[in-house]
C-alpha positions in Angstrom: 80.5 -42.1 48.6 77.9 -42.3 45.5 77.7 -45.6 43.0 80.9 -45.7 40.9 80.3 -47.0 37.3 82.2 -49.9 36.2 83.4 -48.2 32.6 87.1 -48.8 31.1 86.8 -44.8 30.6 85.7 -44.6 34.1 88.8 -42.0 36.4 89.4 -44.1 39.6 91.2 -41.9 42.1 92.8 -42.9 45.6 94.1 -40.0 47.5 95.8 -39.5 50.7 96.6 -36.6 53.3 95.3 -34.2 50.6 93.7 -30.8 52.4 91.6 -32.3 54.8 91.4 -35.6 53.5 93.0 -38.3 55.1 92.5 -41.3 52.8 89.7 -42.1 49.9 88.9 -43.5 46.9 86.6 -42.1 44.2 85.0 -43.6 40.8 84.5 -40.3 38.1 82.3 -41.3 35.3 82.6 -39.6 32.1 80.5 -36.7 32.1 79.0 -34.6 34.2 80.0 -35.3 38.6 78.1 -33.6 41.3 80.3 -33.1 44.5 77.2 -32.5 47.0 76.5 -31.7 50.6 77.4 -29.0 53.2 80.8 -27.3 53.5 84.1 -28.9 55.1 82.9 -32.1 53.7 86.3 -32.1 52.0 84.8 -31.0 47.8 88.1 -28.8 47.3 90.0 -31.0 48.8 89.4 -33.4 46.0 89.2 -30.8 43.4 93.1 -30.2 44.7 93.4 -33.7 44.8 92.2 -34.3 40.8 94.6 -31.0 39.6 97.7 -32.7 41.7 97.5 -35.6 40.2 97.1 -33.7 36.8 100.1 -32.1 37.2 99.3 -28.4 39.3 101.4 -27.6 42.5 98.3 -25.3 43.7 97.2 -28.8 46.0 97.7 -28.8 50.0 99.2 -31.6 52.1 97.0 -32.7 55.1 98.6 -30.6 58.1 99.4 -33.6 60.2 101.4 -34.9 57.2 104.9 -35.1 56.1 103.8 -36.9 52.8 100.5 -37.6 50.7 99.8 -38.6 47.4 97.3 -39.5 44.7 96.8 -42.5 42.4 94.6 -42.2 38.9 94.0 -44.7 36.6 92.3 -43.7 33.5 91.9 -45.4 29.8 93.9 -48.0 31.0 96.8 -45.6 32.2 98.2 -44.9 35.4 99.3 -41.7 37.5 100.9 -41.0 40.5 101.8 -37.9 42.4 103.3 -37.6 45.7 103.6 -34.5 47.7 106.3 -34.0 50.4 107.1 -31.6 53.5 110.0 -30.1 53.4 111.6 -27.6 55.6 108.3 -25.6 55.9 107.4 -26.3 52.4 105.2 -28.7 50.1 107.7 -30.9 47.3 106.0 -32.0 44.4 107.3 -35.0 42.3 106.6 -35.5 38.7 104.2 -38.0 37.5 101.2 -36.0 36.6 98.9 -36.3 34.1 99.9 -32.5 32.1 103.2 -32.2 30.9 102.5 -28.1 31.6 99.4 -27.8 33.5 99.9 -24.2 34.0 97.1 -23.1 31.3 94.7 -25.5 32.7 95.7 -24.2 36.3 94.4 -20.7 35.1 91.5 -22.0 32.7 90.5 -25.2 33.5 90.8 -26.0 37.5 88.0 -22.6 37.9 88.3 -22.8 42.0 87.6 -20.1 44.4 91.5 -18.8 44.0 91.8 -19.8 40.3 94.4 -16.9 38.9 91.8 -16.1 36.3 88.9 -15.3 38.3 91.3 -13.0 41.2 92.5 -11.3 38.5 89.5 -10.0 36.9 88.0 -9.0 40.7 90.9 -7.3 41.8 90.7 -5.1 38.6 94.1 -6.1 37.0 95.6 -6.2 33.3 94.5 -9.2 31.4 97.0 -9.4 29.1 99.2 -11.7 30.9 97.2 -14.0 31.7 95.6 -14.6 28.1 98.9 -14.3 26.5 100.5 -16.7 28.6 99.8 -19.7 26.9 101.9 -18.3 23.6 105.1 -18.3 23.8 106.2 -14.8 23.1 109.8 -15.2 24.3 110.2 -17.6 21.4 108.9 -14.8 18.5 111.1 -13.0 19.7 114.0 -15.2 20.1 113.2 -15.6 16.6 113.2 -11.9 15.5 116.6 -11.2 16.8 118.0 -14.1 15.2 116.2 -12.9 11.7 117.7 -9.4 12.6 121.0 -10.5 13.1 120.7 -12.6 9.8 119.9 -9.4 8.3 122.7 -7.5 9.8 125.0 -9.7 8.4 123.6 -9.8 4.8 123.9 -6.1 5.5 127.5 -5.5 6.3 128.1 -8.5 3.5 126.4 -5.9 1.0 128.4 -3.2 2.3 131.7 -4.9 1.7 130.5 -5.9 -1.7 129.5 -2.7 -2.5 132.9 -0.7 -1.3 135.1 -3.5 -3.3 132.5 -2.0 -6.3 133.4 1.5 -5.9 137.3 0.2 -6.3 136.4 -1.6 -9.8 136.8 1.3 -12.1 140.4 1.8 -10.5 141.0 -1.2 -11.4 139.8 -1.6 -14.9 141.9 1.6 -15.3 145.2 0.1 -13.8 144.1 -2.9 -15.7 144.4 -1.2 -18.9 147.0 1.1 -18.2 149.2 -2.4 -17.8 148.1 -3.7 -20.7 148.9 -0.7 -23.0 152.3 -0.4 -21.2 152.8 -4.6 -21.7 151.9 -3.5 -25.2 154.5 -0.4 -25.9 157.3 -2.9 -24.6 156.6 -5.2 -26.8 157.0 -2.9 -29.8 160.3 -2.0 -28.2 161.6 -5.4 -27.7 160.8 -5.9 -31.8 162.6 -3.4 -32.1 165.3 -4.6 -30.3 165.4 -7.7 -31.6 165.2 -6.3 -35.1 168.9 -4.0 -34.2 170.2 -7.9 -32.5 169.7 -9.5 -36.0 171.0 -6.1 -38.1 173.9 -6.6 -35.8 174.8 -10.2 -36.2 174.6 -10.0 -39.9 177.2 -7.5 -39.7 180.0 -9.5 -37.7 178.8 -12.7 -39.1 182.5 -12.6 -40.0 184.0 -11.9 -37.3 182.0 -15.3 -35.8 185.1 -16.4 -34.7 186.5 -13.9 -33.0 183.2 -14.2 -31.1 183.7 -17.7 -30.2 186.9 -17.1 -28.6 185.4 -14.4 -27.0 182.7 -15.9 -25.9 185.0 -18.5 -24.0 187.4 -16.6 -22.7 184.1 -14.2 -21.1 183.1 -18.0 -19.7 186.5 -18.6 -18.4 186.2 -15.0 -16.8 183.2 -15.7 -14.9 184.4 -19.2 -13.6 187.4 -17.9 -12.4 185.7 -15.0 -10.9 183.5 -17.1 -9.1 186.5 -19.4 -8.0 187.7 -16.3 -6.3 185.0 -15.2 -4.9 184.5 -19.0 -2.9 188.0 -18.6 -1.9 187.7 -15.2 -0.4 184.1 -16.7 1.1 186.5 -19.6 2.6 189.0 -17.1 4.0 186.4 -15.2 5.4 184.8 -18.3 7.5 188.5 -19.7 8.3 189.0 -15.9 10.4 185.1 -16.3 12.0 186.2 -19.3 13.3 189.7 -18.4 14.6 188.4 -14.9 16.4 186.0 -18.0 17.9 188.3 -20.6 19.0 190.9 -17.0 20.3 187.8 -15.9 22.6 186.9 -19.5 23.9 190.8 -19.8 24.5 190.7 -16.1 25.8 187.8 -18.0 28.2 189.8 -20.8 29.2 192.7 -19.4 30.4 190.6 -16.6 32.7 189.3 -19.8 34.3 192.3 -21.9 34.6 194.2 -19.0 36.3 191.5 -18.7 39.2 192.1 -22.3 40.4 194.7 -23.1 42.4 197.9 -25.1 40.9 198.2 -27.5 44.2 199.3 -30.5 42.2 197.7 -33.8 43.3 201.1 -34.7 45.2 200.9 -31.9 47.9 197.5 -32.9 49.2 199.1 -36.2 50.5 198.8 -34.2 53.9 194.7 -34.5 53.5 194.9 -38.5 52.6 197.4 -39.3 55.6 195.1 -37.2 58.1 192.2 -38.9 57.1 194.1 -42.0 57.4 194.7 -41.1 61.2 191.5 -40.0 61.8 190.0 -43.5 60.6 192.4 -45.4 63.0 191.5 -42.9 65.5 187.4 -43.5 64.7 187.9 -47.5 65.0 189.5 -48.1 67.9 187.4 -45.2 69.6 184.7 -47.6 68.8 186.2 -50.5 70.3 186.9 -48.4 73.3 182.9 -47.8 73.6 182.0 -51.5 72.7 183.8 -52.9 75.3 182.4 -50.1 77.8 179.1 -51.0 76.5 179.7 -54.4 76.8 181.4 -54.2 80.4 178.4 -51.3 81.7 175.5 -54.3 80.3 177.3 -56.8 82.2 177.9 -55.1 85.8 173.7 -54.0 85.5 172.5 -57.5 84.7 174.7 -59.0 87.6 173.0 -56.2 90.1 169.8 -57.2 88.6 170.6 -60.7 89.6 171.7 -59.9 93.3 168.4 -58.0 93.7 166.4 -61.2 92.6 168.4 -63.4 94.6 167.5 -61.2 97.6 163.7 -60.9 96.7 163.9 -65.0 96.0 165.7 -65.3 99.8 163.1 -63.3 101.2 160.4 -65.5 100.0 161.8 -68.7 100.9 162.5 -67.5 104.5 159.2 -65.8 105.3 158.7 -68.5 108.5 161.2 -67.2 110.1 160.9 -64.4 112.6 160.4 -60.7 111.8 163.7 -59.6 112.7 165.4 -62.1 111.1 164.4 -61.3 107.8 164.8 -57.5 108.5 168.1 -58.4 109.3 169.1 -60.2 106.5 167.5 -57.1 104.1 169.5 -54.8 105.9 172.8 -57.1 105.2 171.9 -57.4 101.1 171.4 -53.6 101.0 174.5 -52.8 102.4 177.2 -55.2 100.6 177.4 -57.9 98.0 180.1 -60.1 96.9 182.7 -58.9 94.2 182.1 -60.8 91.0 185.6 -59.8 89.9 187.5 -60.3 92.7 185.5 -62.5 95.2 185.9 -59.6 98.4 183.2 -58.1 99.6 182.2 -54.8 98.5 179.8 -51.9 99.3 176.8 -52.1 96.8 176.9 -48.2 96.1 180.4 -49.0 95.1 179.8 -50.4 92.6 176.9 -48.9 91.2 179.3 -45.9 91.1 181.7 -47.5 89.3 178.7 -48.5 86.9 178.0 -44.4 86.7 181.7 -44.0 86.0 181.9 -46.4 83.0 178.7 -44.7 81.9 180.2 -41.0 81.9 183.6 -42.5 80.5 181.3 -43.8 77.5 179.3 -41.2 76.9 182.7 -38.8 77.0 183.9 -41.5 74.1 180.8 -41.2 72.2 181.2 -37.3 71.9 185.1 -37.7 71.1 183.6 -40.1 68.2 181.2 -37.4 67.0 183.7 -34.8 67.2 186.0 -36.8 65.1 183.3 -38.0 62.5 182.4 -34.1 61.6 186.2 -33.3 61.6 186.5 -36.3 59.3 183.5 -35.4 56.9 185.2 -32.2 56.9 188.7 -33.5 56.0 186.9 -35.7 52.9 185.0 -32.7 51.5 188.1 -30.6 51.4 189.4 -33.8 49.5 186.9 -34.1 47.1 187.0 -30.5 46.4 190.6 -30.2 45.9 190.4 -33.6 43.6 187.2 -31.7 41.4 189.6 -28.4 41.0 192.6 -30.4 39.7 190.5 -32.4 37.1 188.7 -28.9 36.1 192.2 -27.7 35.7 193.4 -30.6 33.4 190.0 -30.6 31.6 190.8 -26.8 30.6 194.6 -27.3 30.1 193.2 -30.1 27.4 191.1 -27.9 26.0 193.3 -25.0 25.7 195.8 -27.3 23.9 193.3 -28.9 21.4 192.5 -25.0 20.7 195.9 -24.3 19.8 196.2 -27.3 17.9 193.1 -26.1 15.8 193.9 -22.4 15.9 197.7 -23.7 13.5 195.6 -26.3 11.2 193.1 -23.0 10.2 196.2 -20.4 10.3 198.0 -22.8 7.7 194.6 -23.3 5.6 194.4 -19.5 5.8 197.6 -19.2 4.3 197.2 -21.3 1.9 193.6 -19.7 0.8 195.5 -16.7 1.2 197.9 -17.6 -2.0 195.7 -19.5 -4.1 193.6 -15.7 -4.2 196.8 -14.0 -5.1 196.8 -16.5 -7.6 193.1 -16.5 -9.2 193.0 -12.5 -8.9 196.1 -12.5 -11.5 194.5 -14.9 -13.6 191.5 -12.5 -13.3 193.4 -9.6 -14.2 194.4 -11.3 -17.1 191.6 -12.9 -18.6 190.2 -9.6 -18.6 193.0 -7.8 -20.1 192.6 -10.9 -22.7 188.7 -9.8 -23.2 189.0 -6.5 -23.7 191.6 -7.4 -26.2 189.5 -9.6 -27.9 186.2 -7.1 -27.6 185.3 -4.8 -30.8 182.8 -1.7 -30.9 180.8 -4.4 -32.5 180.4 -6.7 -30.0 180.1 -3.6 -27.4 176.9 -2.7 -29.9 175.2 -6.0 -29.8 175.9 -6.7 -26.1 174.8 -3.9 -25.2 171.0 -4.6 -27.2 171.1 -8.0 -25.9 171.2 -6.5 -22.0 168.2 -4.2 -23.1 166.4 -6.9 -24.6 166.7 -8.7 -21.3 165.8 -5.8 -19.4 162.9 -5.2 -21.9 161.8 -9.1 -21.0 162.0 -8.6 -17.2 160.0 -5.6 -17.3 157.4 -7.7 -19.6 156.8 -10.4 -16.9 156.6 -8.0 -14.3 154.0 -6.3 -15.7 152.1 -9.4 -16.5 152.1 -10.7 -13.0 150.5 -7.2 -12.4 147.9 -7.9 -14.8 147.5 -10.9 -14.1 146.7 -9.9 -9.6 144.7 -7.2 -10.8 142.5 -9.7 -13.3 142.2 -11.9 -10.2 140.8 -9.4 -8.0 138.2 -7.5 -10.8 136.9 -11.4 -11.3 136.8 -11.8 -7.7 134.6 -8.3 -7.0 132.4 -9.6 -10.3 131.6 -12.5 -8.7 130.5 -10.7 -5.6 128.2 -9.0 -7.6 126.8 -11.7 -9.2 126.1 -13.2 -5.4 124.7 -9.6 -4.2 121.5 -10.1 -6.1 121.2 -13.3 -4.4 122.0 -11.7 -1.0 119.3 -8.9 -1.7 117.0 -11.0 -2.7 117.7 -13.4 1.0 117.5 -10.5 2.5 114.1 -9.3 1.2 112.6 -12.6 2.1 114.1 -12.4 5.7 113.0 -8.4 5.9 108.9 -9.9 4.9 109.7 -12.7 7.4 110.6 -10.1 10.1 107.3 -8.3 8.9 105.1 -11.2 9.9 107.1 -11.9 13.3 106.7 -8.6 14.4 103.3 -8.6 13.4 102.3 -12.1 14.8 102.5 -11.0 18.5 99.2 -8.2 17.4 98.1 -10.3 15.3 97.5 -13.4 18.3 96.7 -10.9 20.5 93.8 -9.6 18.1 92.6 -13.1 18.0 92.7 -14.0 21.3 90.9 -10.8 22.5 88.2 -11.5 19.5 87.9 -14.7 21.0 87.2 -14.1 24.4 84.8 -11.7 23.5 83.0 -14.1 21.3 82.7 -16.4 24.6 81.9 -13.7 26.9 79.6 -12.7 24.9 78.2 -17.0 24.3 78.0 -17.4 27.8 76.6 -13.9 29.2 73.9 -14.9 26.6 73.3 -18.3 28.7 73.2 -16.6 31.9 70.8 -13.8 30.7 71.5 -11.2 33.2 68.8 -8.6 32.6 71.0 -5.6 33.9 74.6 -6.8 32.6 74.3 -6.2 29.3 77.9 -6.8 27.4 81.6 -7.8 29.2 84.1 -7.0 26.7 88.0 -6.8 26.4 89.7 -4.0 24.7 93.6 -4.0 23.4 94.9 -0.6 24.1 98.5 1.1 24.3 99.6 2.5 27.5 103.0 5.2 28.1 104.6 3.3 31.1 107.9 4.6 32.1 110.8 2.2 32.5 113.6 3.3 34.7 114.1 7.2 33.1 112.4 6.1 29.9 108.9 6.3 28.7 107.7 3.2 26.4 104.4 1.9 24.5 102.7 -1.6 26.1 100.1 -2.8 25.2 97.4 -3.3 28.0 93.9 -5.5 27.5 91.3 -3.6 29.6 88.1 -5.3 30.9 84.6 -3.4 29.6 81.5 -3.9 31.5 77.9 -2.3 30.0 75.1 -2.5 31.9 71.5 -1.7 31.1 68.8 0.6 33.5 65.5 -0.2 34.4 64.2 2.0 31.5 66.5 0.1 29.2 69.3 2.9 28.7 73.0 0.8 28.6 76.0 2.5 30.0 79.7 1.7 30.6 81.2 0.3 34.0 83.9 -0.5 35.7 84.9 -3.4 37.7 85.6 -1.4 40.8 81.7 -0.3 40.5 80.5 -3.7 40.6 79.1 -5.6 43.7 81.7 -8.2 44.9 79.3 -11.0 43.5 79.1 -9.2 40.5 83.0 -9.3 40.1 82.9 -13.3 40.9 80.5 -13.2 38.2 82.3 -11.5 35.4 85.5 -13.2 36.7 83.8 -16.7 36.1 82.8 -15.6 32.9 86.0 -14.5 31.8 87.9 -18.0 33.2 85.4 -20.0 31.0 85.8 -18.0 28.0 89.3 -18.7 28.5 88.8 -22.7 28.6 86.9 -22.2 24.9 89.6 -20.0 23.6 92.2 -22.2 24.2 90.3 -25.8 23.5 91.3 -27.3 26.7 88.9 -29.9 26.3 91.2 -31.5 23.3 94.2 -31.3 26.0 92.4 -31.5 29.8 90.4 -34.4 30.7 88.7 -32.8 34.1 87.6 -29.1 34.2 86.7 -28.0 37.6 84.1 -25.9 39.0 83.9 -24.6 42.7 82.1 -21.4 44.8 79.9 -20.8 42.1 77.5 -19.2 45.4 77.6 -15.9 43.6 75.4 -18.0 40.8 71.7 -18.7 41.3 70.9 -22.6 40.8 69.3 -21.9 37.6 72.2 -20.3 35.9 74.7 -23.1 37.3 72.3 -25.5 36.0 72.7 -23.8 32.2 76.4 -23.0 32.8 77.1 -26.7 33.4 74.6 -28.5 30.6 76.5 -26.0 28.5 79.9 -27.1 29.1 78.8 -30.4 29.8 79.3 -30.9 25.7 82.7 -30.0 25.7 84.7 -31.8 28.8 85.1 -35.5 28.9 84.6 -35.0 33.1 83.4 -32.0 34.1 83.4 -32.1 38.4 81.1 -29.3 39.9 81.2 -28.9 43.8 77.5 -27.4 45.1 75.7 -27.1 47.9 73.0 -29.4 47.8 70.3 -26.6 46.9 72.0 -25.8 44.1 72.3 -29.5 43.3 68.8 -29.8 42.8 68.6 -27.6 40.0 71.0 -30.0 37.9 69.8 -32.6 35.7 68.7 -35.6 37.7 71.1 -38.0 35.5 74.3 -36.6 36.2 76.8 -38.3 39.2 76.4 -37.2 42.3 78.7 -37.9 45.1 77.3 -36.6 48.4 80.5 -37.6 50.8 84.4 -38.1 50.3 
């Protein structure tokens, strides 16, 4: 490893299980750093190791490691990366340097497979590649949002312009209202003029109008007396042809349950009585079986421990003897009840029998239990149908009690009509009595004066809706201006969106060619006379359809030996040639985009295609813009660089 300089700006770098190295640490001056020496003395892998830690995924892990990582510490920060195998693939974990390091990966990292440098060898579209550092999804986000901004100023305009088209409807309904407001005014003066011509003419007959006057208000509260009597009568015969169906209801149901009075199903109570007696001393009978089946099995178990106990105490005793006395315990045993002695299987049979004769009385106590659940159901029942039918006898009574109260409120509804519609009848006789051709005259221009009013205010509220609605399209009009006016500025904004995207690709293509053009002039190839990018517009087709793109072909001019320049292709070119151009074109590309403000590092390897005094121009040249600039030669081509700049000759 070369002499690291002790410098707060200096990059320190530990690395492990990166490519082919397994663990290292390197110093990186600012400036310019030589990697040196012969191949597979692990350059790239360091290169890989400096754009991991920047943030690229285009690093390898060592292929005898599941994990690697690298450490940089640099202006008093620190970075770590960390690379892991998974399932046949390489995890990478954040904690690099480059938020996005996918424009340096193309522009700055220039290694054999930079994306840059393939893509101009194998011939493809550049476009891409040097529009991929703008975001042209955004601009475009941006234009549909400013078209659908437009669209709705649009149908807003629209709207406001149909409403316009109804205005001079309106302002002719407007003013037809208000000259027919106008002519009923000059017939309710008129009116009013015949009222007071009128009532100067029966001024003496004032009384007569009194009394007619009251008995008209005597009239009209008796009338409506009436008519809340006859509203009465009317709800009184509702409610009866109500209570008559509900009792219609009743009695359907009381005559579908049976009339057993509560006396006759004595029979049910006294069986279930018998069947209780029966139940308890059945259960008796069972306990004292139990008891008396527990009792004969615990003595047996005795007798066969006392034999077993007899057995043991007697084992000194001859063979036969003891076989003898098993053979006289097998075969009786001594009554517990009566003394005698009794055969053994006696009395286990006996045990059986008491066992049979209890399980007999446990199924007599089930089959009594489900006739006795029975038996109680049937009670229940019969006890749920006779308080139904009392409940609905109740009911049917209370009914009847209600259906007199409202016959006899009915009734007497029923005379106090009779009775009000003779008063009627002769309150009006009274009224016409009492009424004059006069009085006809005047009521009669009073009614049209009122009518005359009515029609007034209706009209009004007519003007008044239609007003509303001609103020209400004015003011959209008023706000259309403003709306046309948005919508110019957003149609100009559109403009400059749609135009931005050729616009930034105009520039970019200027600028690249401006590099190309800067560097080629460093390199001074005698027979390469010009590399050059030209925007064009292609017909692609897109599933059945045909569409414009726009394409960015690469232009290469050469020059003869006599001098003459001509136009060539990249497919004409020797494949050192297309490194060439390619390297060219990736280094424009760092310029363009002023990775040097943004990248610390810029990376060159397998520049072999470059004689040593080229290199040495190409890297004093770009020496001046990137803080570190790491170059990996062989050492032949070493030797051309300037004797000051870092050279590390093993990793």
């Amino acid at each position: 490893m070369g002499m690291s300089q002790q410098s707060s700006d200096v990059a320190q770098f530990h690395v492990e299980n990166i490519g082919g190295i397994s663990e290292t640490s390197v110093d990186i001056p600012p400036g310019v750093t030589v990697l040196t020496g012969k191949n597979a003395t692990n350059r790239t892998s360091f290169l890989q190791s400096i754009m991991a830690v920047m943030g690229s995924n285009q690093a390898t892990l060592k292929g005898d490691a599941d994990t690697g990582s690298v450490e940089l510490s640099i202006g008093g920060q620190s970075y770590e990366r960390r690379l892991k195998r998974t399932g046949g693939t390489v995890q990478f974990e954040d904690g690099g340097y480059l938020d996005d390091p996918a424009v340096a990966d193309v522009f700055a990292f220039l290694l054999e497979t930079n994306e840059a440098r393939q893509s101009v060898a194998r011939g493809d579209d550049l476009r891409e590649i040097i529009m991929r550092p703008v975001d042209i999804d955004e601009i475009k986000h941006e234009i549909r949002q400013l078209e659908e901004e437009k669209g709705e100023i649009n149908d807003e305009l629209a709207e406001i312009e149909s409403k316009k088209r109804d205005l001079p409807d309106l302002e002719q309904q407007k003013s037809k209202i208000q000259d027919q407001i106008s002519e009923k005014r000059d017939e309710l003066a008129e009116k009013e003029d015949d009222i007071d011509s009128n009532s100067r003419d029966i001024e003496e007959s004032r009384k007569e109008q009194e009394e007619l006057e009251d008995k008209l208000d005597e009239l009209r509260s008796t009338r409506s007396d009436l008519e809340s009597v006859r509203r009465q009568i009317e709800t009184q015969e509702e409610s009866i042809s109500s209570l008559k169906q509900e009792r219609q209801e009743l009695e359907s149901e009381l005559s579908d349950l049976p009339e057993t009075p509560m006396g006759e199903h004595q029979h049910l109570d006294d069986e279930i009585s018998r069947l209780r007696d029966q139940r308890q001393a059945l259960n008796t009978e069972i306990s004292d079986l139990q008891s008396l089946i527990q009792y004969n099995e615990e003595r047996l178990e005795e007798e066969d421990y006392g034999v077993i106990q007899s057995l043991d105490d007697e084992q000194g005793e001859p063979a036969d003897a003891v076989t003898d006395r098993l053979l006289d315990d097998d075969e009786s045993i001594v009554c517990w009840t009566c003394g005698s002695t009794v055969e053994r299987e006696q009395i286990e049979e006996t045990v059986t029998r008491l066992q049979d004769l209890r399980q007999e009385k446990v199924e007599a106590l089930n089959d009594l239990k489900s006739e006795l659940d029975d038996l109680k159901s049937q009670q229940r029942e019969a006890e749920r149908q006779q308080q139904r039918r009392e409940d609905v006898q109740g009911q049917i009574e209370d009914i009847e009690t209600e259906l007199e109260r409202r016959e006899d409120q009915i009734d007497s509804l029923k005379e106090r009509r009779e009775s009000l519609t003779d008063q009627v009848q002769t309150l009006e006789e009274e009224v016409d009595d009492l009424e004059s051709e006069d009085f006809d005259d005047i009521l009669s221009l009073h009614k049209e004066a009122n009518q005359l009013e009515f029609e007034i205010d209706s009209l009004e509220s007519d003007l008044d809706d239609i007003s509303s609605e001609i103020e209400s399209i004015e003011e959209l009009l008023d706000r259309a201006d403003d709306l046309r006016a948005e919508r110019d500025e957003l149609v100009e904004e559109l403009t400059d969106k749609r135009t931005k995207i050729d616009q930034i690709e105009a520039g970019a293509v200027e600028e690249f060619n401006e590099h190309m053009d800067a560097i080629l002039d460093i390199m001074e190839y005698e027979n390469l006379e010009r590399i050059w990018i030209e925007r064009v517009e292609r017909t692609v087709r897109e599933g059945r359809q045909k569409v414009d793109r726009t394409a960015f072909e690469l232009h290469i001019v050469r020059t003869t030996d006599n001098g003459a320049a001509y136009e060539d292709t990249i497919e004409h070119l020797s494949e050192s040639e297309r490194e060439v151009t390619g390297l060219i074109f990736a280094l424009a590309g760092y310029l363009v985009h002023d990775l040097h403000e943004t990248v610390p590092f810029m990376l060159l390897d397998s520049l072999e295609a470059i004689d040593s005094s080229r290199i040495a121009e190409l890297v004093a040249y770009f020496a001046d813009y990137a803080q570190y600039l790491v170059v990996a030669l062989l050492p032949e081509d070493a030797q051309a660089l300037d004797a000051e700049f870092h050279r590390i000759t093993s990793i």
